[in-house]
C-alpha atoms as a printed R data frame, in Angstrom:
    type eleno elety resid chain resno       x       y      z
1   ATOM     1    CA   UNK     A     1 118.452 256.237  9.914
2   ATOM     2    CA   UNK     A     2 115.617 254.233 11.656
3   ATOM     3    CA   UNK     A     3 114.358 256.079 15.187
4   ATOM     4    CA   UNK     A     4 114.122 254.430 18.363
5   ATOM     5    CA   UNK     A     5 112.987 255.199 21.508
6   ATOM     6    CA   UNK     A     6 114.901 254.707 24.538
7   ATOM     7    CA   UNK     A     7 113.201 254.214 28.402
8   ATOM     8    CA   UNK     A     8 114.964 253.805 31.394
9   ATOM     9    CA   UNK     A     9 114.503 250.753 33.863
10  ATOM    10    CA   UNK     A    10 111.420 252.497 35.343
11  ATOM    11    CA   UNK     A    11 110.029 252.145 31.521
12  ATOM    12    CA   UNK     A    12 109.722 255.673 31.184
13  ATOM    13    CA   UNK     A    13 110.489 257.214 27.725
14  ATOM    14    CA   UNK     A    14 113.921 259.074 28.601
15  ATOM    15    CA   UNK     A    15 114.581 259.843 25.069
16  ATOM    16    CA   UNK     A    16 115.327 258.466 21.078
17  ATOM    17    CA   UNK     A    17 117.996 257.598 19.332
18  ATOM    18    CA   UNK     A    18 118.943 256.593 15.685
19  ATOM    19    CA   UNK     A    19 119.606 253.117 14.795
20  ATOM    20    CA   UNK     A    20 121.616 252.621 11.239
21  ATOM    21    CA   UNK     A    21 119.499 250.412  8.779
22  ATOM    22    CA   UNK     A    22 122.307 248.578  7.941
23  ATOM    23    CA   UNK     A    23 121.856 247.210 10.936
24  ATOM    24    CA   UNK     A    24 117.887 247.249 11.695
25  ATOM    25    CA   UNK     A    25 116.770 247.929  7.931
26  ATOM    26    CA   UNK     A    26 117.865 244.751  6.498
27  ATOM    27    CA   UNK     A    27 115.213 242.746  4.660
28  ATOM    28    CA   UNK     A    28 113.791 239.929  5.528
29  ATOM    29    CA   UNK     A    29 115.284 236.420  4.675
30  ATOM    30    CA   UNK     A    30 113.597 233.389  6.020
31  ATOM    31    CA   UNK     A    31 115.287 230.884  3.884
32  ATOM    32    CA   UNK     A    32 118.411 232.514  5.065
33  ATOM    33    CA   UNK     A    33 117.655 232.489  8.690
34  ATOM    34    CA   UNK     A    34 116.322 228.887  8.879
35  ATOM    35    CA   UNK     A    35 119.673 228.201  7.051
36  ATOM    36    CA   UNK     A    36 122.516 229.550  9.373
37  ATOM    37    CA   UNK     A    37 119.925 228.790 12.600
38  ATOM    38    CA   UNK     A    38 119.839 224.869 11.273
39  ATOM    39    CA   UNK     A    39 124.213 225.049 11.109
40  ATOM    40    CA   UNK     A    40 124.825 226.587 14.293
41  ATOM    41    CA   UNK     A    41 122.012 223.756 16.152
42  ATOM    42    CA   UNK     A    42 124.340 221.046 14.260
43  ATOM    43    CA   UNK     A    43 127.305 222.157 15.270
44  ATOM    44    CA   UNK     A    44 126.510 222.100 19.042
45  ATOM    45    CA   UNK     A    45 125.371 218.478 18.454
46  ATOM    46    CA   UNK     A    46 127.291 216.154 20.232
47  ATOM    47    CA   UNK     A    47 128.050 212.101 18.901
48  ATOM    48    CA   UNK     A    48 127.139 210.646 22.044
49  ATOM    49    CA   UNK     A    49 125.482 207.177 20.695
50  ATOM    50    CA   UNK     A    50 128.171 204.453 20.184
51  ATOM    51    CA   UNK     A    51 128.114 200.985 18.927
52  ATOM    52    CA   UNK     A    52 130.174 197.990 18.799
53  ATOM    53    CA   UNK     A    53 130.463 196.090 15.244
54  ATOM    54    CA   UNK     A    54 131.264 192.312 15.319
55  ATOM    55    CA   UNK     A    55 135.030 193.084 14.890
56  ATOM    56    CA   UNK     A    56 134.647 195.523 17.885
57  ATOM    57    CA   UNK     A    57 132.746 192.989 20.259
58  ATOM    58    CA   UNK     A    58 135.418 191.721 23.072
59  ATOM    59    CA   UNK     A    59 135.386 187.608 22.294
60  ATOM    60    CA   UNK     A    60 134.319 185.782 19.569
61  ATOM    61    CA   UNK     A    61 137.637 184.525 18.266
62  ATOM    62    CA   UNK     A    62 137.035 180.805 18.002
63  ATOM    63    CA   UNK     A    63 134.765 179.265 15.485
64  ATOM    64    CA   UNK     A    64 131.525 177.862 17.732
65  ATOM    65    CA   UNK     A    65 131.825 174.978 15.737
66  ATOM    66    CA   UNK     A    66 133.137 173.286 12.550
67  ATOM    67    CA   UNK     A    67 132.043 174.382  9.282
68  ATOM    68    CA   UNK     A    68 130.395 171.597  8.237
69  ATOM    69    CA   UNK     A    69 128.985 167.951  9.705
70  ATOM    70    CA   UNK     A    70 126.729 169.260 12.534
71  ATOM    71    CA   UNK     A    71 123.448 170.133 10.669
72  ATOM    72    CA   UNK     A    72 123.675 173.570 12.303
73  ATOM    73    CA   UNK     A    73 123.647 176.541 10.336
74  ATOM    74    CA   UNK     A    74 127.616 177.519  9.827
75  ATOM    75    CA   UNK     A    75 128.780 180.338 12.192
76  ATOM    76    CA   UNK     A    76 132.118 182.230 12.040
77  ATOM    77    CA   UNK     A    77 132.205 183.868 15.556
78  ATOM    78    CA   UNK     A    78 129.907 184.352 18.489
79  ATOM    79    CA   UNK     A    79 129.746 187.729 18.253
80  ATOM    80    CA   UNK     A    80 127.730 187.629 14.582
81  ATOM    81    CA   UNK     A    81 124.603 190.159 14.803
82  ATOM    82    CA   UNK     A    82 122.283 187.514 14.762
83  ATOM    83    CA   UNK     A    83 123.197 185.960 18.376
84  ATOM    84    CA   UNK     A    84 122.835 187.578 21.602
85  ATOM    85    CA   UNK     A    85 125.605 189.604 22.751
86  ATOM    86    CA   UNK     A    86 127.151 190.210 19.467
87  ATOM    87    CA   UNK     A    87 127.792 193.380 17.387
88  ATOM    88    CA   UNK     A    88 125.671 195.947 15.802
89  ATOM    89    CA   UNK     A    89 125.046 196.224 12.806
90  ATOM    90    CA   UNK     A    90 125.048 199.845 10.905
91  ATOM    91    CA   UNK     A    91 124.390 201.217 14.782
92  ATOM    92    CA   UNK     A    92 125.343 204.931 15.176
93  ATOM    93    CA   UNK     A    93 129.131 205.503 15.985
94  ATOM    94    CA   UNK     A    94 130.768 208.299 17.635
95  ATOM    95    CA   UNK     A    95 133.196 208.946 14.355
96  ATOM    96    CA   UNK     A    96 129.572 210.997 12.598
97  ATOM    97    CA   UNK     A    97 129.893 214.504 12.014
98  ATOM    98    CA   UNK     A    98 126.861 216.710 11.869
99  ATOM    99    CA   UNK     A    99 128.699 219.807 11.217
100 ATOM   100    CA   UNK     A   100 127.836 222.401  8.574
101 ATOM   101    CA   UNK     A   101 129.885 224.789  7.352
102 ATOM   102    CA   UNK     A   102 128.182 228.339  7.308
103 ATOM   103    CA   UNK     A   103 130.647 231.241  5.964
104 ATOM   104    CA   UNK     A   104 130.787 234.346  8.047
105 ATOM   105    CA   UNK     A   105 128.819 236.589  5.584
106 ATOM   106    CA   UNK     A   106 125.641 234.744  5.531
107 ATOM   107    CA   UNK     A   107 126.074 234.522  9.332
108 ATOM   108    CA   UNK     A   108 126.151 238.693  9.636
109 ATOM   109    CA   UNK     A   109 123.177 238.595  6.999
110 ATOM   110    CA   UNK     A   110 120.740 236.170  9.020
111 ATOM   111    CA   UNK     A   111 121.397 237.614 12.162
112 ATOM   112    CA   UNK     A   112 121.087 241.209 11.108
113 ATOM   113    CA   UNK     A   113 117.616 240.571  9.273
114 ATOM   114    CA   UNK     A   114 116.310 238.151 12.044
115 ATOM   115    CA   UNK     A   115 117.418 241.678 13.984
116 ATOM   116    CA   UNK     A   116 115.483 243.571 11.938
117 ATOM   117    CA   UNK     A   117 112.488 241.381 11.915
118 ATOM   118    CA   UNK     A   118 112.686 241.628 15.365
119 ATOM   119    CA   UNK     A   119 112.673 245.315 15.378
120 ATOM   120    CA   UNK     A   120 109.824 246.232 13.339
121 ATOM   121    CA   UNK     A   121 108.031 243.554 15.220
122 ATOM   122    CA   UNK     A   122 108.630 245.213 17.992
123 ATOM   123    CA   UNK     A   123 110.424 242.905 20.322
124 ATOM   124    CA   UNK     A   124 113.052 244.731 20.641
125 ATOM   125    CA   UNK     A   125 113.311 247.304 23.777
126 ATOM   126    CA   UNK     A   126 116.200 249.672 24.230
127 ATOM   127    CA   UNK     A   127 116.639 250.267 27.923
128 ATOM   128    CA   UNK     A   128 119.031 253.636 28.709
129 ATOM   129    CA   UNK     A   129 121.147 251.250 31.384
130 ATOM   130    CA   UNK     A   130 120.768 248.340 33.398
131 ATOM   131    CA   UNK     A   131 121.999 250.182 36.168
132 ATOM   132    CA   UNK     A   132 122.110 248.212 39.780
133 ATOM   133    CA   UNK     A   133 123.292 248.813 42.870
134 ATOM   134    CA   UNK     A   134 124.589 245.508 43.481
135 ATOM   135    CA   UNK     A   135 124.615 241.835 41.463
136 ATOM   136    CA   UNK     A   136 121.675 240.737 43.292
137 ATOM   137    CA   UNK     A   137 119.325 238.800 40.951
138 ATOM   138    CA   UNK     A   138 116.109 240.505 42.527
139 ATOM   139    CA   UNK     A   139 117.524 243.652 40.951
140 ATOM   140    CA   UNK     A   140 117.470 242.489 37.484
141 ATOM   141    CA   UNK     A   141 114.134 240.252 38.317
142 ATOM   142    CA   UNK     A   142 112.610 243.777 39.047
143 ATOM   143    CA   UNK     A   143 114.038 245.690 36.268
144 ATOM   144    CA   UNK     A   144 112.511 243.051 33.752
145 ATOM   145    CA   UNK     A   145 109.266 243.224 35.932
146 ATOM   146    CA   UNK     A   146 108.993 246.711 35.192
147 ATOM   147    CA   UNK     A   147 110.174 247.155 31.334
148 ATOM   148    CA   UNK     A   148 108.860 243.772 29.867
149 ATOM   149    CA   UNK     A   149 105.186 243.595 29.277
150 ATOM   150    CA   UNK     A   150 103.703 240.067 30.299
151 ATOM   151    CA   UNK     A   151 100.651 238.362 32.056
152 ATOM   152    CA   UNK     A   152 101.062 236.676 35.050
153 ATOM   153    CA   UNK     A   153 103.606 236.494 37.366
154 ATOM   154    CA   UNK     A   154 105.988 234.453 34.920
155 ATOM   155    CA   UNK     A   155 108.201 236.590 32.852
156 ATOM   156    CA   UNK     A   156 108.521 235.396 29.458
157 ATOM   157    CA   UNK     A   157 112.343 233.959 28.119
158 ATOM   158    CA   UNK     A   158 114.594 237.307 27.453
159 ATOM   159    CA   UNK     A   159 117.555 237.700 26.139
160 ATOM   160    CA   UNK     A   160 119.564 240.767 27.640
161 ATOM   161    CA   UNK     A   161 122.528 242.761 25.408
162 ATOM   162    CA   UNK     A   162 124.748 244.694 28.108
163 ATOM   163    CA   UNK     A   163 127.453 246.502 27.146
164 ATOM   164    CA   UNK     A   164 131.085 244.452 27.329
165 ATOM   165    CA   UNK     A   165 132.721 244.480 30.827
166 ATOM   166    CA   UNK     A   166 129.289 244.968 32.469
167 ATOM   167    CA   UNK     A   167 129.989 241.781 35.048
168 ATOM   168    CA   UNK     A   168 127.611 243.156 37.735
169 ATOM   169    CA   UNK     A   169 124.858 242.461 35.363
170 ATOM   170    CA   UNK     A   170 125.694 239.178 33.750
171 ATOM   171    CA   UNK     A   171 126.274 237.943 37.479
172 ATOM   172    CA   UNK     A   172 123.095 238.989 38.894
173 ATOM   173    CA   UNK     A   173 120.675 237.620 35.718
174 ATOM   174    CA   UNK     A   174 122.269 234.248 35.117
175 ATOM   175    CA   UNK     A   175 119.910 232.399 37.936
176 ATOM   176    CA   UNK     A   176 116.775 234.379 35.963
177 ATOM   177    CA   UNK     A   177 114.657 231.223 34.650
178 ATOM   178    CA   UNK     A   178 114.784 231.431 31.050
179 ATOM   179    CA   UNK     A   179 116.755 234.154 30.285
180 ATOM   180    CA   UNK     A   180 120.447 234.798 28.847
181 ATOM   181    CA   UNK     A   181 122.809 237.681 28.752
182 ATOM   182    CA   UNK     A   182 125.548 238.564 26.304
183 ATOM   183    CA   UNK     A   183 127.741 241.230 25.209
184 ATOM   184    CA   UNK     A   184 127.161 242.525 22.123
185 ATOM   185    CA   UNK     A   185 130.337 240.036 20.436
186 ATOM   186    CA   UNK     A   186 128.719 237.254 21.165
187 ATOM   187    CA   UNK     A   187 125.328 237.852 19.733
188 ATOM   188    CA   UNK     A   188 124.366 234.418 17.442
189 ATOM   189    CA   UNK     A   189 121.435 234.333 15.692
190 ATOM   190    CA   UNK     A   190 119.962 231.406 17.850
191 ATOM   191    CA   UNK     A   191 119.615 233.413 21.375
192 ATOM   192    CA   UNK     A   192 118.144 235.780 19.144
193 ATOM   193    CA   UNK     A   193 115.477 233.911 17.854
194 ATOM   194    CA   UNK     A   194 114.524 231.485 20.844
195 ATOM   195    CA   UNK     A   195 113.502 234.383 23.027
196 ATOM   196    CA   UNK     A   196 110.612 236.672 23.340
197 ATOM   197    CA   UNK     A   197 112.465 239.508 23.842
198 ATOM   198    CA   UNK     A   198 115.219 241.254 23.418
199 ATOM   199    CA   UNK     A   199 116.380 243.741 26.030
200 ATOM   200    CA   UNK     A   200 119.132 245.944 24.574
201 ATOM   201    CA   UNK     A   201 121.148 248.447 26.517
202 ATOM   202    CA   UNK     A   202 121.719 252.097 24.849
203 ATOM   203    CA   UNK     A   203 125.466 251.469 24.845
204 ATOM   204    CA   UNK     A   204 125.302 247.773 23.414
205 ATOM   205    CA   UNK     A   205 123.093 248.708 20.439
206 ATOM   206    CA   UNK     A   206 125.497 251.478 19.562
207 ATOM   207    CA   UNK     A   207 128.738 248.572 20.105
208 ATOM   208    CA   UNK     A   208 127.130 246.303 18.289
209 ATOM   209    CA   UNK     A   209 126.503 248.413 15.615
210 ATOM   210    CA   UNK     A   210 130.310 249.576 15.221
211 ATOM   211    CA   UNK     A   211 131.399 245.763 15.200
212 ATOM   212    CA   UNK     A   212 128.684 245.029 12.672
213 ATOM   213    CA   UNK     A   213 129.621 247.757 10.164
């Protein structure tokens, strides 16, 4: 078992407690990481683009002109590529699918050693509670003043794992700039690795643990 230290929201040490290396002992796995990270940003990609062929084109049903006798170059419809206001050709069509299929045991693996990466580079910070008195966003503004350690007056992007059913605190640190907060369940491996930190709560680590296990 690995040993962590826990502080409360006044970042004072308050206490340790042991974190399972199944969970925050895993190796590291780059190729891995990059893999499931590169599936999950395809599969929120959305076929937006959308192009017309010639058959698509409204119009275009009558020959411009006959086949042969004119000295023109011979034309089918109006709506070829070449002229203006005519289809596209190979243009992108909503019908793509950039979806990759990840299975869910390489998803566990990648996001337990990106975890684990995380953890012995220590940017990971187990906080006793993220107790408030009220779903005010200043609260949790002042809390991550306190516990994160930054320059400036900027607080750097966090990513915050309460314990499931906390409401008070998603409420009051969803307007925080940069920031996201989860439950434990929905922990994905990108949140993890686009933010600086991550800001666990005692309880979370522990549920997270049992769900990973």
């Amino acid at each position: 078992m690995l040993k962590a230290d826990v502080y409360n929201k006044e970042n004072k040490k308050v206490g340790t407690m042991e974190l399972p290396e199944r969970v925050f002992g895993v190796r590291w796995n780059p190729s891995l990481v990059h893999q499931v990270l590169v599936s999950q940003l395809a599969n929120q990609r959305k076929t937006i683009a959308d192009t017309k062929g010639r058959g698509e084109v409204r119009g275009g049903g009558r020959k411009p002109w006959k086949q042969k006798g004119t000295g023109r170059a011979r034309v089918g419809s109006s709506r070829s590529p070449l002229w203006k206001g005519g289809g596209i050709t190979f243009g992108p069509t909503n019908e793509r699918n950039f979806s990759k299929k990840i299975n869910k045991k390489m998803k566990r693996g990648a996001l337990l050693s990106l975890l684990s990466k995380r953890w012995k580079d220590g940017e990971i910070k187990i906080i006793d509670a993220f107790a408030i008195s009220e779903p005010k966003t200043k609260h949790m503004v002042a809390i991550m003043n306190t516990v994160i350690t930054h320059e400036g007056k900027t607080l750097p992007s966090a990513l915050l794992v309460t314990k499931t059913g906390n409401k008070g605190v998603l409420q009051a640190a969803r307007n925080i700039p940069k920031s996201k907060t989860i439950y434990p369940g929905g922990m994905n491996i990108y949140d993890c690795a686009s933010k600086k930190v991550v800001l666990f709560e005692k309880e979370a680590v522990e549920e997270f643990a049992e769900k990973v296990i």
